[in-house]
matplotlib code that plots the C-alpha trace (Angstrom):
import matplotlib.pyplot as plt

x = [-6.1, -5.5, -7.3, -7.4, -8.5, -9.1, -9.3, -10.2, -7.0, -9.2, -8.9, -5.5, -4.2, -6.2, -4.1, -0.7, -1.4, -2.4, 0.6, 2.7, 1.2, 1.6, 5.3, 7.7, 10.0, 6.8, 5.4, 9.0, 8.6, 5.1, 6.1, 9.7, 10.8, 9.8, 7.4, 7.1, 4.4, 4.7, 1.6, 0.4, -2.9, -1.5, 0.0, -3.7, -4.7, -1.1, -1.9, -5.6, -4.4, -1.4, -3.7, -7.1, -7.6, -10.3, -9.2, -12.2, -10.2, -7.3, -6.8, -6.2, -2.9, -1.2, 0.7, -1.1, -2.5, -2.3, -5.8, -7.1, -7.5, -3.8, -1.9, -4.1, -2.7, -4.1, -4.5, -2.0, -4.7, -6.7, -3.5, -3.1, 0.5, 2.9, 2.9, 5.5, 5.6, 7.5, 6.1, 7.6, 6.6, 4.2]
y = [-5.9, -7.8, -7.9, -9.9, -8.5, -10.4, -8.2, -9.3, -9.6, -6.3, -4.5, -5.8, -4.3, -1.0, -0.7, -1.3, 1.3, 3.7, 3.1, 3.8, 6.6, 8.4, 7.6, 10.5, 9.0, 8.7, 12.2, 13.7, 12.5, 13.3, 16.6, 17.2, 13.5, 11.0, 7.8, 4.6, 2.5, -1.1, -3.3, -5.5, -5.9, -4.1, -0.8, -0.5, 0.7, 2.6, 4.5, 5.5, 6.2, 8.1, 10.0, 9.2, 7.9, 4.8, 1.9, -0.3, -3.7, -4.0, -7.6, -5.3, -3.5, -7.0, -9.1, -12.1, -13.1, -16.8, -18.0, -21.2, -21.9, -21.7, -18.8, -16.5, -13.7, -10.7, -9.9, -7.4, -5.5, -4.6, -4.6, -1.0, 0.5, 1.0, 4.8, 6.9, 10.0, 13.3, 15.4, 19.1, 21.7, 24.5]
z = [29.9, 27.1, 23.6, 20.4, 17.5, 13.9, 11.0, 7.2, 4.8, 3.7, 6.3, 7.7, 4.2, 5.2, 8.3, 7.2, 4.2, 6.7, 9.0, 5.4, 4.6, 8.0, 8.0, 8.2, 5.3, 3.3, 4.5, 2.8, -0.4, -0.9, -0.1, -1.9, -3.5, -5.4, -4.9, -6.5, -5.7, -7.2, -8.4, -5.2, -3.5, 0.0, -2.6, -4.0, -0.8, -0.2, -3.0, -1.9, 1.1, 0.0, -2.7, -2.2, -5.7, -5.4, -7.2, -7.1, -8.3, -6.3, -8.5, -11.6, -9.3, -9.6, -12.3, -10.9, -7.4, -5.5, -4.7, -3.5, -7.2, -7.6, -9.4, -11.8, -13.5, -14.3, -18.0, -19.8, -21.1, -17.7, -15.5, -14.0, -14.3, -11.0, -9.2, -9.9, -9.0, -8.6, -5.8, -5.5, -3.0, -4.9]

ax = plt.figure().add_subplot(projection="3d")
ax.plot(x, y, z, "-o")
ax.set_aspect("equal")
plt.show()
C-alpha cells in the first residue's frame, strides 16, 4: 500500500532534526566530542531536539531568512549565537 503524506515546513523541519539527533555520529559527540550547531531555521529544532532547550523564534537562529517578501535579516541585536559545545562523559 502506498501513502502520501504532506507535512508543514514546521514539521518537515521537526523530522529531519529528529532523524539528526538519533544519528550514531551525532549520538558520539554528544557523549565524548564536540558539536556545533550553526544559525538556520532546520538547527533551531536540531538543537531542541539534541538538548531540549525551547527556542520559541526560530527567525532569531538565523542571519536572515527568504520570504515571500524577499530577503529579511534578522537584527544583530536579537540574533541568537551558533551551538558550540564540548560534551565529555561524567
Amino acid at each position: 500500500m502506498l501513502a502520501e503524506v504532506s507535512l508543514t515546513p514546521a514539521e518537515g523541519k521537526r523530522l529531519i532534526a529528529k532523524a539528526i539527533a538519533h544519528m550514531d555520529l551525532i549520538q558520539a559527540a554528544k557523549e565524548e566530542g564536540i558539536l556545533v550547531i550553526a544559525t538556520g531555521t532546520t538547527n533551531a529544532y536540531v538543537v531542541e531536539e539534541l538538548f531540549g532547550n525551547q527556542i520559541s523564534e526560530k527567525g532569531y537562529f538565523t542571519a536572515g531568512v527568504v520570504t515571500d517578501k524577499g530577503l529579511e535579516l534578522t537584527e544583530p541585536k536579537i540574533r541568537l549565537d551558533p551551538y558550540v559545545i564540548e560534551c565529555k562523559k561524567q
